[in-house]
C-alpha positions as CSV (number, residue, x, y, z in Angstrom):
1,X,14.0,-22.2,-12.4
2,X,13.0,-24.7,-14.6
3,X,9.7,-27.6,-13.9
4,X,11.2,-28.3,-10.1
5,X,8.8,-29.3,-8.2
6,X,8.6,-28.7,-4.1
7,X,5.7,-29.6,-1.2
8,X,4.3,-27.7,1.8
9,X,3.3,-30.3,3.7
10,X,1.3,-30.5,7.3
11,X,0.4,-26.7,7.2
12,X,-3.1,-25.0,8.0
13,X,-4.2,-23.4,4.7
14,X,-5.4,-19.9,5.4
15,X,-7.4,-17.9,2.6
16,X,-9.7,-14.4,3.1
17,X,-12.3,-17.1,3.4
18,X,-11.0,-19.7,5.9
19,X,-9.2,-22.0,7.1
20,X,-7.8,-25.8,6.4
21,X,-5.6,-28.4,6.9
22,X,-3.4,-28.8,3.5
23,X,-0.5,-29.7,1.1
24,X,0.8,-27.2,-1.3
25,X,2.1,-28.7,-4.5
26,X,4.7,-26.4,-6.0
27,X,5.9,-26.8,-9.9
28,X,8.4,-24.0,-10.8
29,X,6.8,-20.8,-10.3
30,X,3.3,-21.8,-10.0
31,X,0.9,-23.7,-7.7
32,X,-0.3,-26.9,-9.3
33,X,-2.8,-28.3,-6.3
34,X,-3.8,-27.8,-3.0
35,X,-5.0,-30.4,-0.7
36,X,-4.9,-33.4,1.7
37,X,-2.1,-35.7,1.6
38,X,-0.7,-34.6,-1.8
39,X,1.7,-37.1,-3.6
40,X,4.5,-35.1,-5.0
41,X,7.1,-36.5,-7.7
42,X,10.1,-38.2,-6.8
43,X,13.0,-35.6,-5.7
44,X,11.0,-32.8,-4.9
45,X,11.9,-30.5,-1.9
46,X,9.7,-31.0,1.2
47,X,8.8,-28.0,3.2
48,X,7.6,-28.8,6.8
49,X,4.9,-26.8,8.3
50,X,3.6,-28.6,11.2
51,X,2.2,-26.1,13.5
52,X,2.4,-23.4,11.0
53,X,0.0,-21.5,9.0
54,X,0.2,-21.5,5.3
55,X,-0.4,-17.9,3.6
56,X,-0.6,-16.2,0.2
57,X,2.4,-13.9,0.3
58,X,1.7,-10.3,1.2
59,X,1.0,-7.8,-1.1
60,X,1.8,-3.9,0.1
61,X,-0.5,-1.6,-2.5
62,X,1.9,1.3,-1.2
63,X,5.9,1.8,-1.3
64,X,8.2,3.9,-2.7
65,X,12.1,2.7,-3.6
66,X,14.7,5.2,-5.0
67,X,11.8,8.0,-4.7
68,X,13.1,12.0,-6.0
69,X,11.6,13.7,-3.8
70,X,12.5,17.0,-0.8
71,X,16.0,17.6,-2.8
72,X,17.2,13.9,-1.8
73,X,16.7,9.9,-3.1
74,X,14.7,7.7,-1.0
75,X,17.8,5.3,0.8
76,X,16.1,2.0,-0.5
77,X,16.5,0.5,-3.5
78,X,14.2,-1.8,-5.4
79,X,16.5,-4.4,-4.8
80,X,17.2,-3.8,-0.9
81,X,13.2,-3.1,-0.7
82,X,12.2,-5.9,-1.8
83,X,14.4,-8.2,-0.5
84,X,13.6,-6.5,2.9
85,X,9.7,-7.1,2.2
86,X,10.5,-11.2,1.3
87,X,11.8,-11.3,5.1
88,X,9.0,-10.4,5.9
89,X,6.2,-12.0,4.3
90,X,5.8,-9.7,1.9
91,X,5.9,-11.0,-2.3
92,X,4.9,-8.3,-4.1
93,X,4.8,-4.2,-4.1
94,X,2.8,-1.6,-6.0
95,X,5.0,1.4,-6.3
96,X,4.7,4.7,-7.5
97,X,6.0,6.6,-10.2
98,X,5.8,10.2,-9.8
99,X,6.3,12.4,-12.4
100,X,7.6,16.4,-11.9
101,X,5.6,19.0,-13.1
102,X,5.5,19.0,-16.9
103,X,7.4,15.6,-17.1
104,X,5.4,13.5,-19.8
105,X,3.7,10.3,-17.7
106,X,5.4,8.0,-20.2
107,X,9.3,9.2,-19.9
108,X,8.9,9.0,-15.9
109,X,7.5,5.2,-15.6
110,X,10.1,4.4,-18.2
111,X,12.5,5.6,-15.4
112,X,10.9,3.9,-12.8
113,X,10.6,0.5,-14.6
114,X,14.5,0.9,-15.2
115,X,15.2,1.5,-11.7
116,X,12.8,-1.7,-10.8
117,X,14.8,-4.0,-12.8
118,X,16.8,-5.1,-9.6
119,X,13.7,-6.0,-7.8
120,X,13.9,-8.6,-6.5
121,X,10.3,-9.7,-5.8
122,X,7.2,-9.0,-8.3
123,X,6.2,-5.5,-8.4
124,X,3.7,-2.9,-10.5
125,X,3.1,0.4,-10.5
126,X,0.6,3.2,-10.0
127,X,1.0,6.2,-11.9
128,X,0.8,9.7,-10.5
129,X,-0.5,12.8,-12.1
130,X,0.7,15.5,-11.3
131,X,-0.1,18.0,-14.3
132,X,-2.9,18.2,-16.9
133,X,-2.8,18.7,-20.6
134,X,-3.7,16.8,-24.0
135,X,-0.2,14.8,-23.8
136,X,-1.2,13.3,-20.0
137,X,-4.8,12.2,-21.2
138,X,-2.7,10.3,-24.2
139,X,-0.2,9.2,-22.3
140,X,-2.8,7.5,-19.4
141,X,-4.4,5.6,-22.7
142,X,-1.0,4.2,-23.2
143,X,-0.1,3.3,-19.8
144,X,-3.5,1.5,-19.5
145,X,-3.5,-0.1,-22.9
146,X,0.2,-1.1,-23.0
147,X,2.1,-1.3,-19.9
148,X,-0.3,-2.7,-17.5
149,X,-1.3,0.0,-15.5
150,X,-5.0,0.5,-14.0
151,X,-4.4,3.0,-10.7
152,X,-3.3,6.7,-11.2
153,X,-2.4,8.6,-8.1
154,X,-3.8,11.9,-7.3
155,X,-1.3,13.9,-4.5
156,X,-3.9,16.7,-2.7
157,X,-0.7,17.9,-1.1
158,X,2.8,19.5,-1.6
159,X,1.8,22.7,-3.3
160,X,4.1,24.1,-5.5
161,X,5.4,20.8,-6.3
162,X,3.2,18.1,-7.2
163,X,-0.6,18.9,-5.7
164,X,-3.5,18.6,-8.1
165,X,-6.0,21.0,-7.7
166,X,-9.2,20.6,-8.7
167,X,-9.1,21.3,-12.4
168,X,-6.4,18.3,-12.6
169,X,-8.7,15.8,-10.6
170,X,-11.7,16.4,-12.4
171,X,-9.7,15.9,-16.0
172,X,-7.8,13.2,-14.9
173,X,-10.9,11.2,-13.2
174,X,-12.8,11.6,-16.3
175,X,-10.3,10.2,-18.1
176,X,-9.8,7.5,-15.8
177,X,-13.9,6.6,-16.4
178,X,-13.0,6.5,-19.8
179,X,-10.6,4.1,-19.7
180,X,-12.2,1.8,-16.6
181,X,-9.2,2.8,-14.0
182,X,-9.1,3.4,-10.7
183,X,-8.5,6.9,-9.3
184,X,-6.0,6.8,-6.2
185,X,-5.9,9.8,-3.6
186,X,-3.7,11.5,-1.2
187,X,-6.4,13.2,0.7
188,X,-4.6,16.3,2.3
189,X,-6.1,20.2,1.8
190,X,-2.6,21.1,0.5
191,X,-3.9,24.7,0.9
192,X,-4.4,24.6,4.5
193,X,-1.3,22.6,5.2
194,X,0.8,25.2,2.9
195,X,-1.0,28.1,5.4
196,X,-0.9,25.8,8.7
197,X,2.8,25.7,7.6
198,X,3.9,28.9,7.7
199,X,1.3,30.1,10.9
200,X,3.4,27.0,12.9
201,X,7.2,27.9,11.6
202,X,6.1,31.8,12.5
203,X,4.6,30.9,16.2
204,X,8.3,29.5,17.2
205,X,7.9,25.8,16.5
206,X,10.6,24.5,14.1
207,X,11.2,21.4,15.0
208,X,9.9,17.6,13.6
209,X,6.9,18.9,16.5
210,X,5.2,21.4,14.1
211,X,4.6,18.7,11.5
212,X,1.4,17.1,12.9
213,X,0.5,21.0,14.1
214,X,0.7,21.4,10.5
215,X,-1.5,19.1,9.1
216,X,-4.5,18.1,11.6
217,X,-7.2,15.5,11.2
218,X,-9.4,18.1,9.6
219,X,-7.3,18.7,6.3
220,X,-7.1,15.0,5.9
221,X,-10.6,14.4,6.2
222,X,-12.0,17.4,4.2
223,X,-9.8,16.6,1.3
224,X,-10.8,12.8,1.5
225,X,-14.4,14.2,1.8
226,X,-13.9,16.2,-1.6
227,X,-12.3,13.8,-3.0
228,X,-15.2,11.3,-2.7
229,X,-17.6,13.4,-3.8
230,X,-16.2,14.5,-6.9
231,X,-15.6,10.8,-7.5
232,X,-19.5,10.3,-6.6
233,X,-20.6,13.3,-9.2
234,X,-18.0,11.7,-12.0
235,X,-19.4,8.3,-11.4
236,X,-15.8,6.5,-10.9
237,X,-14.2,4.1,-8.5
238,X,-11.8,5.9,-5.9
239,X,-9.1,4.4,-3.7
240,X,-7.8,6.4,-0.3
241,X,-4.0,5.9,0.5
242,X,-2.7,6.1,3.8
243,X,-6.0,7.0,5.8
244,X,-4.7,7.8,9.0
245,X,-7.6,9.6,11.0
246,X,-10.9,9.4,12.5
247,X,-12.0,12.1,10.1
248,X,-11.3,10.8,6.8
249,X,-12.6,7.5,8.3
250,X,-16.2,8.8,8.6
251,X,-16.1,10.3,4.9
252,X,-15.0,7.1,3.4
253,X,-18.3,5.0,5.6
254,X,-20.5,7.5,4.4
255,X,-19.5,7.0,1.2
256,X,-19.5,3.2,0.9
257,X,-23.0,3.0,3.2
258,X,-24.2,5.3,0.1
259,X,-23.1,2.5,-2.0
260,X,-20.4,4.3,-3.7
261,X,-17.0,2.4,-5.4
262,X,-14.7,3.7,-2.5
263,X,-12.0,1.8,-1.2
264,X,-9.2,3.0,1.3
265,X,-5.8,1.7,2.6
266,X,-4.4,1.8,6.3
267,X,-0.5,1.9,7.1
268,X,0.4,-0.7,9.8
269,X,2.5,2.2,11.3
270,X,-0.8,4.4,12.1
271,X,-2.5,1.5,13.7
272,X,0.3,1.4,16.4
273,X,2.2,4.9,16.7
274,X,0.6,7.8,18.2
275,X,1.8,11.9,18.0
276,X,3.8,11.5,20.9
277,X,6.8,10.7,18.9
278,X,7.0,14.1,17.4
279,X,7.8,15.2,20.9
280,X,10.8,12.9,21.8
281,X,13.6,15.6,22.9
282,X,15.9,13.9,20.6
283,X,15.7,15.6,17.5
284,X,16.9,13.0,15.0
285,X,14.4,10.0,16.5
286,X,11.3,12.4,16.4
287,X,12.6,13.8,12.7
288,X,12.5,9.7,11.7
289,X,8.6,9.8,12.4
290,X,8.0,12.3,10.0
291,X,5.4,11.5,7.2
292,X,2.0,12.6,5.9
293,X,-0.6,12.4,7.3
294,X,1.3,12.3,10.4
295,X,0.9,9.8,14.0
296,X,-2.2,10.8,15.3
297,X,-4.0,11.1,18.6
298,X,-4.5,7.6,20.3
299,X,-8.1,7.8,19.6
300,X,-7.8,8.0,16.3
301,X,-5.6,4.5,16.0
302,X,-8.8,2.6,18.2
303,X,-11.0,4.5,15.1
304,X,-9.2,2.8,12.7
305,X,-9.1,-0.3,13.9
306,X,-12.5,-0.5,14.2
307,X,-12.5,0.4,10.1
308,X,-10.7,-2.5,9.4
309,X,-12.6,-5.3,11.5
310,X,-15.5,-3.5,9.9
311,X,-13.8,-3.7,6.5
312,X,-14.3,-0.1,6.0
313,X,-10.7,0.0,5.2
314,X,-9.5,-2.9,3.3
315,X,-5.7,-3.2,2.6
316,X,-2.8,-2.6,5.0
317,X,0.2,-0.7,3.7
318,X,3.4,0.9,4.5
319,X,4.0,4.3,2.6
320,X,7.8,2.4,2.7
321,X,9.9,5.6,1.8
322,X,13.0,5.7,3.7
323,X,15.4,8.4,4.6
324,X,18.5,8.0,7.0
325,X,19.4,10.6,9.7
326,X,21.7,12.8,7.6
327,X,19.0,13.2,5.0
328,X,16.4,13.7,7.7
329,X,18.5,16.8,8.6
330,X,17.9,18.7,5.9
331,X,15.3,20.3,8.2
332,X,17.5,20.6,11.3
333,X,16.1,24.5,11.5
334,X,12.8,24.1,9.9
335,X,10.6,21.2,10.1
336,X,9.5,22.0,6.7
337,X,12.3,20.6,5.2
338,X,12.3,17.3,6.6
339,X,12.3,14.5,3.8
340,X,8.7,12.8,4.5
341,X,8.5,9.4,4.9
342,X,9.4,6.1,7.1
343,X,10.4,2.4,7.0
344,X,8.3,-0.5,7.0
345,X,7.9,-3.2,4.5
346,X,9.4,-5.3,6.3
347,X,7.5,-5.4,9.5
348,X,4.2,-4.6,8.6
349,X,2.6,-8.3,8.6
350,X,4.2,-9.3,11.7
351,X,2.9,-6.0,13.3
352,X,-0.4,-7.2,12.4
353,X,-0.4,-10.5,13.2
354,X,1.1,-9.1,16.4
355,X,-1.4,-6.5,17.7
356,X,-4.2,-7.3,15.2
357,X,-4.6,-11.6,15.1
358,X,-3.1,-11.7,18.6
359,X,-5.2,-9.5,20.2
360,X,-8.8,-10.9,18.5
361,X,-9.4,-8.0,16.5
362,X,-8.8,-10.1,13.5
363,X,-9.0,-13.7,12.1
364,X,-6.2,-15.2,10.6
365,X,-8.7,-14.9,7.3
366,X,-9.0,-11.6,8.1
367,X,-5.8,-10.8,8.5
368,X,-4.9,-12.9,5.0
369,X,-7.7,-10.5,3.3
370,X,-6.2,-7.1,4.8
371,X,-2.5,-8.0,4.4
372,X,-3.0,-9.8,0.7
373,X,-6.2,-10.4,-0.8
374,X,-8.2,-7.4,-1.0
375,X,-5.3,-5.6,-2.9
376,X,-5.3,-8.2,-5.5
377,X,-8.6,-7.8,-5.9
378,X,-8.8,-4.1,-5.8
379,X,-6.3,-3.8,-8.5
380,X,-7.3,-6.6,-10.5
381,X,-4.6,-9.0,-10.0
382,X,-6.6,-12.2,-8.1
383,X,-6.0,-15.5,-9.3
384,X,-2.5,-14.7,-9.9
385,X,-2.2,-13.2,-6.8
386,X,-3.4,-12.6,-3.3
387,X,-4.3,-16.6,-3.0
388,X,-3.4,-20.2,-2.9
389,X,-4.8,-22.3,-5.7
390,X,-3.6,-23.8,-8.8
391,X,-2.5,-22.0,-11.0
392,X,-1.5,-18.4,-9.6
393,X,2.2,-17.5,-8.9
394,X,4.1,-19.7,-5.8
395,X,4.0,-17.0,-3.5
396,X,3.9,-18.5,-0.5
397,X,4.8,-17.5,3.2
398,X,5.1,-20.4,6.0
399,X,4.2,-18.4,8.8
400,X,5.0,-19.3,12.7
401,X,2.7,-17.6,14.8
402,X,5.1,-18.4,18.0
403,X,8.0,-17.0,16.4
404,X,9.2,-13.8,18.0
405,X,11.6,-11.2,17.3
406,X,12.5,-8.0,18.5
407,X,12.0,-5.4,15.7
408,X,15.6,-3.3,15.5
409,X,17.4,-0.8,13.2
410,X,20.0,-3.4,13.9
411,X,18.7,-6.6,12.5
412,X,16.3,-5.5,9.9
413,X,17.2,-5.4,6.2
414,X,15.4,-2.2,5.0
415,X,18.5,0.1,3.8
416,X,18.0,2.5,6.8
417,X,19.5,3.3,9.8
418,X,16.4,3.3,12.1
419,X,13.3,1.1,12.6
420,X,10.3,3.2,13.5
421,X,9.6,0.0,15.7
422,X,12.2,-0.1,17.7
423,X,12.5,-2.6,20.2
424,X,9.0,-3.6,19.9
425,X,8.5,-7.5,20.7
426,X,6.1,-9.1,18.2
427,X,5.2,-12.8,17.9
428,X,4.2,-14.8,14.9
429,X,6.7,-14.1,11.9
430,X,7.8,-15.5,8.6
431,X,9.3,-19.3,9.1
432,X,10.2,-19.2,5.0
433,X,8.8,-17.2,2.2
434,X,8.6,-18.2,-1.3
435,X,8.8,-15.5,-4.2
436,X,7.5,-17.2,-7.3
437,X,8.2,-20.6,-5.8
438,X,11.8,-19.8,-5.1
439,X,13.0,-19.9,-1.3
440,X,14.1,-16.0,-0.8
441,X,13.5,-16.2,3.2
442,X,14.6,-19.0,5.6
443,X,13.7,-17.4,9.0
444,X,17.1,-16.5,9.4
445,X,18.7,-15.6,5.9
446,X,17.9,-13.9,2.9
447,X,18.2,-15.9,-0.4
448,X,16.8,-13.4,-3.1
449,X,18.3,-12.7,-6.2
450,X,18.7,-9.5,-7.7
451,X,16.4,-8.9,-10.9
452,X,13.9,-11.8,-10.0
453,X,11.2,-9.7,-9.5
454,X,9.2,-9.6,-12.4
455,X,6.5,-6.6,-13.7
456,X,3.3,-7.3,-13.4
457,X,0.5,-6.2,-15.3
458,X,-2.7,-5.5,-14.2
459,X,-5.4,-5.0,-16.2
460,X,-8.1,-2.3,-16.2
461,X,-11.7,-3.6,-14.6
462,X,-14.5,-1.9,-16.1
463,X,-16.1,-4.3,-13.3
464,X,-15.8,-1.3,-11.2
465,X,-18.4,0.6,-13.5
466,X,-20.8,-2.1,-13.7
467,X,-22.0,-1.0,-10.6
468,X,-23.2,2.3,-12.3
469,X,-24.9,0.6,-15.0
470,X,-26.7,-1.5,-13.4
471,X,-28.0,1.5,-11.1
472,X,-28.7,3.0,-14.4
473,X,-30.6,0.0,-15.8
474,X,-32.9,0.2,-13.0
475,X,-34.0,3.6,-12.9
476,X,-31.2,4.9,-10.6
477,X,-30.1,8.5,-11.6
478,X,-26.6,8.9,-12.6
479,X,-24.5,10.6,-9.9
480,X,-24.3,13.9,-12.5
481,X,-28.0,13.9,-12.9
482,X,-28.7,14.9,-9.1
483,X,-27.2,18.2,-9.9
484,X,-29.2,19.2,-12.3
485,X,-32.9,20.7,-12.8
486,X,-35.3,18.7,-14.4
487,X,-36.9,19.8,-17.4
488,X,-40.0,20.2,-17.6
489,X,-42.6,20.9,-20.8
């Protein structure tokens, strides 16, 4: 792309810590300055946005393109997926690889970083473990020391496939201390889901209905509950994917009221969908809706809410993992067998802007932290990421908050064939976004170019244990010293 330089002019600058009026001086792929009435080099290309709000482009900690998983291939590519995310707003995804039982950690994110070469937006990756022996502890050293990866995912779910029971979580969080990463969770009891399972599939219901009946509030929120705690008795930092309930809420205040390192994600999808879906009496649009955790009560959407304005939960996500009808009906006869997972990197800032800056619940600063920020500070990219200042990456979104559109299956450019959101109205959308200073979104067309997206490394933080030692330096008892006796004589 070469030293080109372009300028946002006439925009309000938002950050996670305000806003103001300001220029944003572009030089190839970086910012260079930010501030009032910039002068910018002869021939550079002047972006307008006058009665627009200038944003760091979104950053969704959560996706998964081309996933294995269920017997089928997630529909979206890392091409498609991230072209679909630059429409809207979105500059950068953390994805997952997910190895199969006994695969060794390095062969599977070797896949996955073959498979991301198409990107085109920035991505990383979290790495799941799924299995435990001497070769997976080596292999997370190498990961963290090597390839730029400071997450590993922890599935609580999917027995018989890629759960980690307890034995696996303790290992692999100690090892994770060890190396100063962070431990991610999918908080489900994948016991009692396995049981609920069968009990619901035995009373009669085998249709996309028995899903949530399968796997209530109470499995997510003792597993997130368990979770934390064996985090708390480890003495490591813990993140919370897709917390979707009331339940797991209230483990994940505790925690943090406690003071302990726990941080947790929302998807945009359980702040605005409710169970009903699962009982649509068409079987293919209810089938669509299935994921885990599942749509929950209404009540438990107000609960969250109030988690992030009270920045309980801290990042907004999508789970993006997308299946089209004839995959969904694998499980035609047994909801069991219904590939897991839904659309929406595309939609998910405009659905907060929509029903979260709209409605007052959040700032536009807020809204910059939730959808942006926090995740690059959470996993250790801010600075390059997550912000607008000189010197990180031109990701950039001019964003119109009275531009509306009307979410559809048959506009949007996730490779899907439904939109969880269909024809839902929301206001305030992408005018242009930039990846890496390059136009890849004009409000009306995509310009991305296959195998733009770059990797990007992210270092581990042994910030996160600093906490500890300073607790320790002032008297406070490590976490594993409050289970055992003191000695006396």
């Amino acid at each position: 792309m070469g030293n080109e330089f372009s300028v946002i002019r006439g925009g309000t600058v938002v950050s996670a810590e305000g806003e103001r009026r300001a220029d944003v001086l572009i030089q190839g792929e970086r910012i260079v300055a930010v501030g009032e009435g910039l002068e910018a080099p002869a021939g550079a290309a002047v972006h307008d946005a006058g009665g627009a709000y200038v944003l760091p482009g979104g950053i969704d900690p959560h996706t998964h393109m081309e996933l294995p998983f269920m017997g089928t291939v997630a529909s979206e590519d890392f091409f498609s997926g991230t072209s679909a995310a630059a429409a809207g707003g979105t500059t950068m995804i953390i994805d997952f690889v997910i190895p199969a039982p006994k695969e060794p950690l390095l062969d599977a994110y070797m896949k996955w970083r073959g498979w991301a070469k198409k990107a085109a937006a920035d991505y990383s990756f979290h790495v799941a473990v799924t299995w435990w022996d001497e070769s997976v502890r080596r292999d997370m050293g190498t990961l963290c020391a090597e390839h730029g990866v400071n997450s590993f995912k922890h599935f609580m779910a999917y027995k018989g496939a890629i759960m980690c029971d307890d034995e696996v979580l303790v290992n692999s969080f100690t090892r994770a201390r060890e190396l100063g990463a962070l431990c991610t969770v999918h908080a489900e009891n994948g016991e009692l889901v396995w049981r609920l399972q069968q009990e619901v599939y035995e009373r009669g219901f085998r249709g996309p209905e028995g899903h949530p009946l399968s796997r209530p509030p109470e499995v997510e929120g003792e597993a997130a509950n368990r979770a934390i705690r064996i985090a708390e008795v480890l003495g490591v930092p813990l993140y919370l994917v897709h917390t979707s309930c009331q339940d797991a809420l209230e483990a994940v205040t505790r925690a943090r009221l406690e003071g302990q390192q726990v941080f947790a994600e929302v998807l945009a999808q359980h702040l605005v969908i409710d169970d009903s879906v699962y009982r649509n009496p068409d079987w293919n649009t209810a089938a669509h809706y299935v994921m885990s955790p599942p749509f929950r009560p209404k009540e438990h959407q107000a609960a969250l809410w109030r988690g992030l304005q009270a920045g309980m939960l801290q990042t907004t996500a999508t789970d993006h993992c997308c299946f089209c009808t004839p995959q969904k009906q694998a499980g035609l006869e047994d909801f069991r067998k219904i590939p897991n997972g839904t659309g929406g990197v595309e939609d998910r800032m405009a659905i907060l802007w929509h029903h979260g800056v709209r409605t007052g619940r959040l700032t536009p600063s807020e809204f910059v932290a939730a959808t942006s920020t926090n995740a690059a500070r959470i996993f250790n990219i801010h600075g390059k990421k997550g912000v607008l200042a000189a010197g990180a990456d031109a990701d950039v979104v001019i964003w119109d908050p009275a531009k509306t559109r009307v979410i559809s299956a048959r506009t949007h450019h996730q490779k899907i064939d439904f939109n969880i959101y269909e024809g839902m109205e929301v206001v305030g959308n992408p005018a242009k976004t930039f990846v890496r200073g390059r136009l890849a979104w004009d409000g009306a067309s995509l310009h991305t170019e296959e195998g733009f997206g770059r990797h990007v490394d992210r270092p581990c933080f042994p910030r996160y244990y600093e906490a500890q030692r300073a607790r320790n330096a002032l008297g406070v008892p490590k976490p594993v010293e409050r289970v055992l006796p003191v000695r006396k004589g």
